[in-house]
C-alpha positions as a Markdown table, in Angstrom:
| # | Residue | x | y | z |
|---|---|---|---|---|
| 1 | Unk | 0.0 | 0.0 | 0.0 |
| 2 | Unk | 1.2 | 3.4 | -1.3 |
| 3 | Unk | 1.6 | 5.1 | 1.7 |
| 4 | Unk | 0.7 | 9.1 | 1.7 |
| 5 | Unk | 1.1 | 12.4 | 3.1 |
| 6 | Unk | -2.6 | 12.3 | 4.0 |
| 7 | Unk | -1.8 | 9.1 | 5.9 |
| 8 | Unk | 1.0 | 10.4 | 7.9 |
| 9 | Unk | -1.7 | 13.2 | 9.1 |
| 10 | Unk | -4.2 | 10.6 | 10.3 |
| 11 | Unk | -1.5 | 9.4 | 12.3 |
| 12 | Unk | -0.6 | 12.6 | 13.8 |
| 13 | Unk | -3.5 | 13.6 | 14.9 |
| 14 | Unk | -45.1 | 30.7 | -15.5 |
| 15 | Unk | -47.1 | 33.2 | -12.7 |
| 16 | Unk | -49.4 | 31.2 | -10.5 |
| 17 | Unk | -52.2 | 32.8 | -8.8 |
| 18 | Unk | -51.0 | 34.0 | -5.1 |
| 19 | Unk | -53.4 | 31.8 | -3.3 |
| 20 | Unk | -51.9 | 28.7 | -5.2 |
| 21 | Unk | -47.7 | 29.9 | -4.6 |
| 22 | Unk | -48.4 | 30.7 | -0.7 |
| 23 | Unk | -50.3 | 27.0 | -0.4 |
| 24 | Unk | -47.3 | 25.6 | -2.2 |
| 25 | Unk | -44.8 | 28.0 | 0.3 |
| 26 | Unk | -46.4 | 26.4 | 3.2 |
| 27 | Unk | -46.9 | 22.8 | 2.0 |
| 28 | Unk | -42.8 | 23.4 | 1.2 |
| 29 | Unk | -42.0 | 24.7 | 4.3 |
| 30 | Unk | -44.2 | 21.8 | 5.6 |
| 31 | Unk | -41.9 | 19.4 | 4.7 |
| 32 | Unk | -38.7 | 21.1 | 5.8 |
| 33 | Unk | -40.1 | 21.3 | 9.0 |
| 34 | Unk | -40.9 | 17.0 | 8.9 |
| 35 | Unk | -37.4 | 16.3 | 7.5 |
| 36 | Unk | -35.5 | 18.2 | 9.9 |
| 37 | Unk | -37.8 | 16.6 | 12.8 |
| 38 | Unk | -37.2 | 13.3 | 11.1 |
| 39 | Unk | -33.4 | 13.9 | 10.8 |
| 40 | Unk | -33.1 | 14.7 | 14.5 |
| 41 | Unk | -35.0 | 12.1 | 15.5 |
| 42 | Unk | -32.4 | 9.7 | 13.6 |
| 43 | Unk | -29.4 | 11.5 | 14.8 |
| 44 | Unk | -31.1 | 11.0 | 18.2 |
| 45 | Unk | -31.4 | 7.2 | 18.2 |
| 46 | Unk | -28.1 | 6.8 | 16.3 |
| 47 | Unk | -26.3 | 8.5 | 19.5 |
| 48 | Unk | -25.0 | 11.6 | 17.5 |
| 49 | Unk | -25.3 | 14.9 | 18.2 |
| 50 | Unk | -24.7 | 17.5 | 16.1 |
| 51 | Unk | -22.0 | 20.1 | 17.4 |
| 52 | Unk | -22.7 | 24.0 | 17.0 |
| 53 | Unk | -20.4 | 25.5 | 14.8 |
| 54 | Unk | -17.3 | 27.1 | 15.9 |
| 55 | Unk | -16.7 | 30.7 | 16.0 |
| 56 | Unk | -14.8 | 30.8 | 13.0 |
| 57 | Unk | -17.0 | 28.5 | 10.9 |
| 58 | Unk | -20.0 | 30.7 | 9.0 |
| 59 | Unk | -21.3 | 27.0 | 8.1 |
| 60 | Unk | -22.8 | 24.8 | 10.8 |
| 61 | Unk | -21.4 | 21.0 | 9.3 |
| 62 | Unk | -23.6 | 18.6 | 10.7 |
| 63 | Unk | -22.3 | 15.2 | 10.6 |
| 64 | Unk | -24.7 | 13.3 | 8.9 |
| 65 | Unk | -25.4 | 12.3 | 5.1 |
| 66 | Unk | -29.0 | 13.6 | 5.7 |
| 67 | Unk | -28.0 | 16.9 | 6.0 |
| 68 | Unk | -28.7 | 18.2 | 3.1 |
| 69 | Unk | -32.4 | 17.3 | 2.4 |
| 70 | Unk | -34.2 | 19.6 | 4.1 |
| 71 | Unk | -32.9 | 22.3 | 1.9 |
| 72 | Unk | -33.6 | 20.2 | -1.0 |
| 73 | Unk | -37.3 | 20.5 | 0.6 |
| 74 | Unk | -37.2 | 24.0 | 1.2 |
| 75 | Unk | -35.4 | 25.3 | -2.0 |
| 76 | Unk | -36.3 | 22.3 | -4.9 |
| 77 | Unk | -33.3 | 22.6 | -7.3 |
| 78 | Unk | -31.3 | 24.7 | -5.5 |
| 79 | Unk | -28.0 | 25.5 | -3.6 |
| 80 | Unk | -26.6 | 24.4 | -0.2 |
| 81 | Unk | -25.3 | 27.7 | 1.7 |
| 82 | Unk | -22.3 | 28.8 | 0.4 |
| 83 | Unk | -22.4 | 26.3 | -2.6 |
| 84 | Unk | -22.4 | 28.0 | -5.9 |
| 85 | Unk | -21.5 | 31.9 | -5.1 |
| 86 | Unk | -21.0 | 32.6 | -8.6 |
| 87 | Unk | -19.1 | 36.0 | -7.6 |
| 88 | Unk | -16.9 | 33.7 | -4.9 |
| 89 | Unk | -13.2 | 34.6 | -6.2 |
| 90 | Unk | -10.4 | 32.1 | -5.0 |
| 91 | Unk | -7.7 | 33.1 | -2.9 |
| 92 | Unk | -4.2 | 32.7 | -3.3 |
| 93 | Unk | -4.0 | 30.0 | -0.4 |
| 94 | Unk | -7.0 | 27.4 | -2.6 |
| 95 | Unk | -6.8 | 28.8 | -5.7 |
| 96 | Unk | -8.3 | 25.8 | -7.5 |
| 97 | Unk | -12.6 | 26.0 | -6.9 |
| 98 | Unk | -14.2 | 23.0 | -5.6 |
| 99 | Unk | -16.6 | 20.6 | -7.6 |
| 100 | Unk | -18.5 | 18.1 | -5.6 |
| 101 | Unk | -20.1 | 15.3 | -8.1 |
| 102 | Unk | -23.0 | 13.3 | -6.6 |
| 103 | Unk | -23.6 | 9.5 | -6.7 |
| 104 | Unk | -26.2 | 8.0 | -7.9 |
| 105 | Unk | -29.7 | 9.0 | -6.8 |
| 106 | Unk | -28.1 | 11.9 | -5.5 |
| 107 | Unk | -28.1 | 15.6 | -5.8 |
| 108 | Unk | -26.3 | 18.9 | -5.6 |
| 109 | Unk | -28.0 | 19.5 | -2.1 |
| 110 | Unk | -29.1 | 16.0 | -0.8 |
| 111 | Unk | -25.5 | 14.6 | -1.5 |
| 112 | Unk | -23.3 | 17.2 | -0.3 |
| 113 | Unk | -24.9 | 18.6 | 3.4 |
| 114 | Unk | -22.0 | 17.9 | 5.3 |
| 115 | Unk | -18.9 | 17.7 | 3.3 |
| 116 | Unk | -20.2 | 21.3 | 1.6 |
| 117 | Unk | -20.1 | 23.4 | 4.2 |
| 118 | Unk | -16.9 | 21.9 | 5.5 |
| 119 | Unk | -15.2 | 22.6 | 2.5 |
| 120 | Unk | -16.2 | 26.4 | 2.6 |
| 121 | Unk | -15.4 | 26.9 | 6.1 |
| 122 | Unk | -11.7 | 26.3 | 4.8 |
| 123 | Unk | -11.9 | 28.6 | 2.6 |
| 124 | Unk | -12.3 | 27.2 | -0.9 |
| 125 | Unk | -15.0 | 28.2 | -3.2 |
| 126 | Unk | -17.3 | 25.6 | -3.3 |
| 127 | Unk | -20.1 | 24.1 | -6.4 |
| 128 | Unk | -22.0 | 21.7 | -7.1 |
| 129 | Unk | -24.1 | 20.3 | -9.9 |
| 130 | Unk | -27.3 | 17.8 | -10.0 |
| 131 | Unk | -26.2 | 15.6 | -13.6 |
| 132 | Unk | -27.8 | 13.0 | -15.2 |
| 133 | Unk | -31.8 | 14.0 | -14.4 |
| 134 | Unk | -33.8 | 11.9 | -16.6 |
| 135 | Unk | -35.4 | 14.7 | -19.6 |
| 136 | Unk | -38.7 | 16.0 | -18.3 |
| 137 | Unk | -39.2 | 14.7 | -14.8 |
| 138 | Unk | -40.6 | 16.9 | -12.2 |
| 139 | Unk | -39.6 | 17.5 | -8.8 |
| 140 | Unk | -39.2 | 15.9 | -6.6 |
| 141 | Unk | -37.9 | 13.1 | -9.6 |
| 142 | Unk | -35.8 | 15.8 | -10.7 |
| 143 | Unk | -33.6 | 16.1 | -7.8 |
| 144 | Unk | -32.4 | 12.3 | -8.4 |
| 145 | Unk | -29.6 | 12.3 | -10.8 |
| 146 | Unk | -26.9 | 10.4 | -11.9 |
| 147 | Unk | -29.5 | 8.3 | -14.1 |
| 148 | Unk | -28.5 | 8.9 | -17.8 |
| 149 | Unk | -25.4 | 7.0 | -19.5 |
| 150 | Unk | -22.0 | 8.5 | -17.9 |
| 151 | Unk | -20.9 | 9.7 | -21.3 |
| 152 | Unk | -24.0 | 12.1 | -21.2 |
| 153 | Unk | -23.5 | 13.0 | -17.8 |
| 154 | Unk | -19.7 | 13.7 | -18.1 |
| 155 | Unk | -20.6 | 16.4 | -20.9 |
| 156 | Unk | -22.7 | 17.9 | -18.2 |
| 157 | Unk | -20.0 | 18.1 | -15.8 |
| 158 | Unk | -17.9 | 19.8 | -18.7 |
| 159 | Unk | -20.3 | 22.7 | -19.7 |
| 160 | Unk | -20.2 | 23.0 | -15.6 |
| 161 | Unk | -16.3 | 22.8 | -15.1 |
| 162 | Unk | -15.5 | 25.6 | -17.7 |
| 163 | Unk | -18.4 | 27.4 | -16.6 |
| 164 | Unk | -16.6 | 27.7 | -13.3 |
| 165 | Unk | -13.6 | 28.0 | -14.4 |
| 166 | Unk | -14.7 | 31.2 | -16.6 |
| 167 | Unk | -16.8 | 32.8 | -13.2 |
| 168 | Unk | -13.5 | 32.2 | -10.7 |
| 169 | Unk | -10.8 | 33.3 | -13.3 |
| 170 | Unk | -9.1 | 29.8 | -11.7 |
| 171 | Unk | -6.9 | 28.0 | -14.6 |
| 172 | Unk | -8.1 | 24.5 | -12.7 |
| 173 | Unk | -10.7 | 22.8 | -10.2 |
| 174 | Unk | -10.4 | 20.4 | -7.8 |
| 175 | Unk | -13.2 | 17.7 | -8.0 |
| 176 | Unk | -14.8 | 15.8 | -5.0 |
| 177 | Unk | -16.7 | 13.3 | -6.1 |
| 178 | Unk | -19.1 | 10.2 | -4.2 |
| 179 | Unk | -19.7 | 6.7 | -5.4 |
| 180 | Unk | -20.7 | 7.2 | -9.1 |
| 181 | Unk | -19.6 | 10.6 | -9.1 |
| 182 | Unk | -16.3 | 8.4 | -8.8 |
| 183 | Unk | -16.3 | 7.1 | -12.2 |
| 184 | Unk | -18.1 | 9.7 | -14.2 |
| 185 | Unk | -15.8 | 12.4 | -14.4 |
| 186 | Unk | -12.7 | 10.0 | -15.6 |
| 187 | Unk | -14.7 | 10.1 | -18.5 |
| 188 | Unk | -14.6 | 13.6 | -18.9 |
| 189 | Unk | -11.1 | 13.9 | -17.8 |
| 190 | Unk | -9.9 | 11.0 | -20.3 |
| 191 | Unk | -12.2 | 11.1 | -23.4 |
| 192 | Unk | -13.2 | 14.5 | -23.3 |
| 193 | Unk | -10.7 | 16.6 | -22.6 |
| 194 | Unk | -10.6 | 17.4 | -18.5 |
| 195 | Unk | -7.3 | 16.5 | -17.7 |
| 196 | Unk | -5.8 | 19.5 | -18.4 |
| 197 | Unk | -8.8 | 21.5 | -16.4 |
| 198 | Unk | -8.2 | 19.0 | -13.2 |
| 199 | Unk | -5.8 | 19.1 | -10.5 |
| 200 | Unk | -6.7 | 17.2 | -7.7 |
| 201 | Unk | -9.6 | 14.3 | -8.1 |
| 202 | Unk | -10.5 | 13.1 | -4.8 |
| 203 | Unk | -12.6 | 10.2 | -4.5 |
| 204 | Unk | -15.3 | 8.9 | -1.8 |
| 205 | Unk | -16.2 | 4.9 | -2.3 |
| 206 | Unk | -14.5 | 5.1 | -5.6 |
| 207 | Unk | -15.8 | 1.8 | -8.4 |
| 208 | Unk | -13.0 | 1.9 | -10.8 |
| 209 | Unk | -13.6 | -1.6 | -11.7 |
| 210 | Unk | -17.3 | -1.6 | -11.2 |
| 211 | Unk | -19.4 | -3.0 | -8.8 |
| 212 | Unk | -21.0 | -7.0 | -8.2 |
| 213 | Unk | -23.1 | -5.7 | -5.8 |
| 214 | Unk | -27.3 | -7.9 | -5.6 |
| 215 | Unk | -25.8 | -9.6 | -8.7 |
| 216 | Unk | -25.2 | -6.9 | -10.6 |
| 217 | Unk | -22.5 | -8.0 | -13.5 |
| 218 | Unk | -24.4 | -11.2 | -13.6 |
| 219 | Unk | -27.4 | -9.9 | -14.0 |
| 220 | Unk | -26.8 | -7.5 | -16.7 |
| 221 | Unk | -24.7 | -10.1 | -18.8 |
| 222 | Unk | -27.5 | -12.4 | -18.5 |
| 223 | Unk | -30.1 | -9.9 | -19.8 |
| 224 | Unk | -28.1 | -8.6 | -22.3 |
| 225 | Unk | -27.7 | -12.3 | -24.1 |
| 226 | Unk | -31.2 | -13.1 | -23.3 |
| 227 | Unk | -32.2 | -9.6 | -25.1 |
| 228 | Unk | -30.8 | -10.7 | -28.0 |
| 229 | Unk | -33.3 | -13.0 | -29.1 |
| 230 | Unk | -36.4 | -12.5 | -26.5 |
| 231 | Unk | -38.2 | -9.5 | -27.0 |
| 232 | Unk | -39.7 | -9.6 | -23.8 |
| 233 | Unk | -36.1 | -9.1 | -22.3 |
| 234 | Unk | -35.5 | -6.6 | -25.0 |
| 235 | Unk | -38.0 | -4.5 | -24.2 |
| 236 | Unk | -37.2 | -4.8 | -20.1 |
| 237 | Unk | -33.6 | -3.8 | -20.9 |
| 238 | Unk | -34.2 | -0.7 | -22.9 |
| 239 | Unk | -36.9 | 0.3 | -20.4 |
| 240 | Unk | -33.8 | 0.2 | -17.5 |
| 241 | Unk | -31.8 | 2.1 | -20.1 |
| 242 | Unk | -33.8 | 4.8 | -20.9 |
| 243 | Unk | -34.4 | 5.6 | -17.0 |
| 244 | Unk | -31.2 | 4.4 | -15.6 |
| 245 | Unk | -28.4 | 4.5 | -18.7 |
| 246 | Unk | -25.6 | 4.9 | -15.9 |
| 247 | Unk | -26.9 | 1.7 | -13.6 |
| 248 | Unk | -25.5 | -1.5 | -16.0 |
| 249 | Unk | -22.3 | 1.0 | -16.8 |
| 250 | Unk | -21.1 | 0.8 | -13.2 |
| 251 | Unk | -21.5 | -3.3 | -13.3 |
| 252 | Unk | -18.7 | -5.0 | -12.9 |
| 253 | Unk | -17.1 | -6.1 | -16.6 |
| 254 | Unk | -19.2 | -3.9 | -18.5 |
| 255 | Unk | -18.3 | -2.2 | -21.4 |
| 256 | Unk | -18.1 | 1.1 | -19.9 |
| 257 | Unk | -15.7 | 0.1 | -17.2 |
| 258 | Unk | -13.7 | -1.7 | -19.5 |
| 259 | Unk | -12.7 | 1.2 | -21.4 |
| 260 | Unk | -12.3 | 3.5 | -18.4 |
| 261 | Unk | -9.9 | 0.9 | -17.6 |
| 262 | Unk | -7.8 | 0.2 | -21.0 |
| 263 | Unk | -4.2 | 2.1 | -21.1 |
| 264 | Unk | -4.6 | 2.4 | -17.3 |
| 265 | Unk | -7.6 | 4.1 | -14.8 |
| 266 | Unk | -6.0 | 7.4 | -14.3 |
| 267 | Unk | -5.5 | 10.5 | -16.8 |
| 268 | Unk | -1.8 | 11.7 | -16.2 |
| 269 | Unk | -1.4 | 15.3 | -15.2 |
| 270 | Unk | -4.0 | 14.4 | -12.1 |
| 271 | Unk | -3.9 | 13.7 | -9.0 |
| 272 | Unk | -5.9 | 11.1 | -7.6 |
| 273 | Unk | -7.3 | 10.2 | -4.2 |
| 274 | Unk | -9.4 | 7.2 | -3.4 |
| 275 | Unk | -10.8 | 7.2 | -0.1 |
| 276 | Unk | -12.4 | 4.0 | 0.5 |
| 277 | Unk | -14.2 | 2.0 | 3.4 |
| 278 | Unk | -14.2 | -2.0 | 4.1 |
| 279 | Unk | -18.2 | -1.7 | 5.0 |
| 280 | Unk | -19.1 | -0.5 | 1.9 |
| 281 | Unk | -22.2 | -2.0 | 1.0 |
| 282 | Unk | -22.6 | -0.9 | -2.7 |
| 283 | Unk | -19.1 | -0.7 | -4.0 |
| 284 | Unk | -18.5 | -4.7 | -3.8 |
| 285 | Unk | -15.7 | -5.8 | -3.8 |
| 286 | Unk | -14.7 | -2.4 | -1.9 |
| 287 | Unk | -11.5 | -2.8 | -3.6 |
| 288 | Unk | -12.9 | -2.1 | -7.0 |
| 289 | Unk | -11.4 | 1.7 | -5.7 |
| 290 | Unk | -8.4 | 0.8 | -4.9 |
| 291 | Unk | -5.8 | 1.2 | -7.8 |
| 292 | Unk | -2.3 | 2.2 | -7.5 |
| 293 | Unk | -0.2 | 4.3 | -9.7 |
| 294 | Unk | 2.2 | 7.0 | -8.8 |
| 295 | Unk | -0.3 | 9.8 | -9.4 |
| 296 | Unk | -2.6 | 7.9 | -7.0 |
| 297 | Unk | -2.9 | 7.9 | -3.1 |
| 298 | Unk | -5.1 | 4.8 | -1.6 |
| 299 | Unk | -6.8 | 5.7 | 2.1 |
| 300 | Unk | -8.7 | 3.0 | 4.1 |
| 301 | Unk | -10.7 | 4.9 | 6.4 |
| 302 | Unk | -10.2 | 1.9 | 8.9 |
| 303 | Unk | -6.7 | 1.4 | 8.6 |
| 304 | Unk | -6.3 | 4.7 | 10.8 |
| 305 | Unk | -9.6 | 4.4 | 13.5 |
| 306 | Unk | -11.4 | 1.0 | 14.1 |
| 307 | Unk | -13.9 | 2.8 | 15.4 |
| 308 | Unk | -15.0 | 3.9 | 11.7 |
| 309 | Unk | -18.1 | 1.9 | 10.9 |
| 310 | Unk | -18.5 | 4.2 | 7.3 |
| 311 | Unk | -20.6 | 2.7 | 4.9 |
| 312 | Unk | -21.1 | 3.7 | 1.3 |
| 313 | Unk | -23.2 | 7.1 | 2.5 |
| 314 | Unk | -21.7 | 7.7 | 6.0 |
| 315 | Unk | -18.2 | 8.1 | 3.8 |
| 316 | Unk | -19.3 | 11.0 | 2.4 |
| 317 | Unk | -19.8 | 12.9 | 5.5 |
| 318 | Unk | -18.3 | 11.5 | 8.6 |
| 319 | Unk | -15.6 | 14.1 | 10.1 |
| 320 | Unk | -12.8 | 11.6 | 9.6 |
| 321 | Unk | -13.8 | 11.9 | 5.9 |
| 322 | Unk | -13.9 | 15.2 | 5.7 |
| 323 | Unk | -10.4 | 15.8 | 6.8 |
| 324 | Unk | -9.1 | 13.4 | 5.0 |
| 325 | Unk | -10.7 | 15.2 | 1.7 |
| 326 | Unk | -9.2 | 18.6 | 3.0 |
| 327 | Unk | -5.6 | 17.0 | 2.9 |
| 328 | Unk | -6.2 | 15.8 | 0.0 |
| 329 | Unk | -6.8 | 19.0 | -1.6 |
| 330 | Unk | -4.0 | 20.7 | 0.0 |
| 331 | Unk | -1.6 | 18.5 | 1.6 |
| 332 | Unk | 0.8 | 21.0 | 2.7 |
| 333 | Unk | -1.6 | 22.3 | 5.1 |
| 334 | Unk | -3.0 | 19.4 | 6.7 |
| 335 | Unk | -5.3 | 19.1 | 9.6 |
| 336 | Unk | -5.8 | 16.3 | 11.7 |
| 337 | Unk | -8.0 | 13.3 | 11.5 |
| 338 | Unk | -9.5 | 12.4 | 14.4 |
| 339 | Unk | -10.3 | 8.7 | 15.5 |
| 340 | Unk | -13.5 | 8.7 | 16.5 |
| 341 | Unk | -16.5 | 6.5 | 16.3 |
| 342 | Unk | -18.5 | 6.7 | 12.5 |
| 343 | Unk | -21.9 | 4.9 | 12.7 |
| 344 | Unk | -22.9 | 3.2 | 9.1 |
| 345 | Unk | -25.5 | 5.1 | 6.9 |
| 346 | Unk | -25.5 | 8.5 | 8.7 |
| 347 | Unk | -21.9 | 9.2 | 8.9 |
């Protein structure tokens, strides 16, 4: 195992009538109220407790994946705070901006509540992008992307990098990305012409070699031959295509992952992270993520803190995780990782 400098710091320490837009303001409002009531009540019985923020944070960062729903709730199709300050101008200290890519299912504010706010406190402009929404699905089906075939999504995530890159002035971004938003952008960094518009590619339950999770390769093969000559499978497997293009990609042995993988996984000129957990639940094997190569650093989030019970979604928010993605992103400022206990699925 490659060791790294993030390791060493683990070890160290249309105008609507009125009545109709105020009956949809309070039904809205409705449900940010029942999420956030819901959400404590989880954080309650898991045994976590959400810390006020520190003085110097303008974010709270509440350590759970949750997080970020109720503002999905309360703003459909919008922006967590601080996420997407199109005037934000990076500093000399981060001056790469900050893209965090979803997973699948997921969304610019119901992936991102705790690792977004985080990420601002430090000081980096922060963005994020819902990809992938099937064409024509309302909300609340539109905030649940990462649907359509990779290829399509990763030409979404590059009208959104140089988008960013023309509102900052910044010459490169940083990408964070979760589970499917893994895989997805090596497409655009390798195929469509990302590299030189990357830096740092940091990675939470990264599937570089696809997934077997429920039987997924074997599944997908097996429907695939019996497609070819039943229509009755033919028509099942376009039907899964046409609302979930990016699901058979990620399996194991596809064709998708088999050219993200020919000539190598990584895009040279990057640097790549993997940050990966043994309890990962989706991601099977979990070591489908981990690839070595000399522009490549491999983190177990156990190998560091027993105590971390991260699953596929608690890995994208826990507080080990998230200083392990801020070291990432600037390893000569590093700031400690603390060993503390990580309960699976709310981080």
């Amino acid at each position: 195992m490659r060791s790294s400098r993030a390791d060493s710091v683990q070890l160290k320490g249309s105008v609507r009538p009125a009545g109709r837009q105020e009956s949809r303001g309070r039904l809205r409002r409705a449900y940010s109220r029942a999420a956030i009531a819901v959400s404590a009540g989880v954080l309650a019985i898991g045994g976590v407790v959400a810390a006020a923020p520190a003085a110097a944070d303008p974010l709270p960062v509440p350590p759970t994946f949750f997080a970020g729903i109720p503002y999905e709730l309360a703003n459909p199709g919008g922006s967590l705070p601080g996420v997407n300050d199109w005037d934000c101008v990076p500093g000399a200290e981060h001056p790469n901006p900050v893209i965090l890519v979803h997973g699948t299912g997921g969304g610019a504010q119901t992936n991102w509540g705790a690792m977004a706010p985080r990420i601002k406190n430090a000081g980096y402009c922060v963005y994020a992008l819902t990809y992938g929404v099937n064409p024509g699905t309302p909300w609340p089906l539109s905030a649940m992307g990462g649907l359509t075939r990779m290829q399509d999504s990763a030409q979404e995530l590059s009208v959104f990098v140089d988008k960013v890159l023309a509102a900052s002035g910044a010459q490169q971004v940083d990408l964070v990305g979760h589970s499917q938003g893994t895989l997805m952008p090596n497409y655009y960094v390798k195929f469509l012409g990302g590299a030189p518009k990357v830096d740092k590619y940091v990675s939470l339950a990264p599937l570089w070699k696809g997934t077997t999770a429920g039987g997924a390769s074997e599944f997908t093969a097996k429907l695939d031959e019996a497609a070819k000559t039943n229509p009755a499978a033919r028509q099942y497997a376009d039907l899964m295509n046409k609302y979930c293009g990016a699901c058979s990609q990620m399996s194991a042995g596809s064709p998708f992952i088999e050219k993200m993988n020919a000539g190598g996984t990584y895009a040279a000129g990057v640097e790549y992270t993997n940050i990966m957990t043994r309890y990962d639940e989706l991601v099977v094997p979990w070591t489908a993520g981990y690839v070595e190569a000399p522009n490549a650093t491999n983190l177990v989030v156990q190998d560091t803190c027993a105590q971390d019970y991260s699953d596929h979604l608690a890995i994208a928010a826990s507080v080990r995780s998230q200083a392990m993605v801020l070291n990432a992103l600037d390893p000569a400022h590093p700031v400690p990782v603390p060993c503390v206990f990580v309960p699976p699925f709310l981080g």
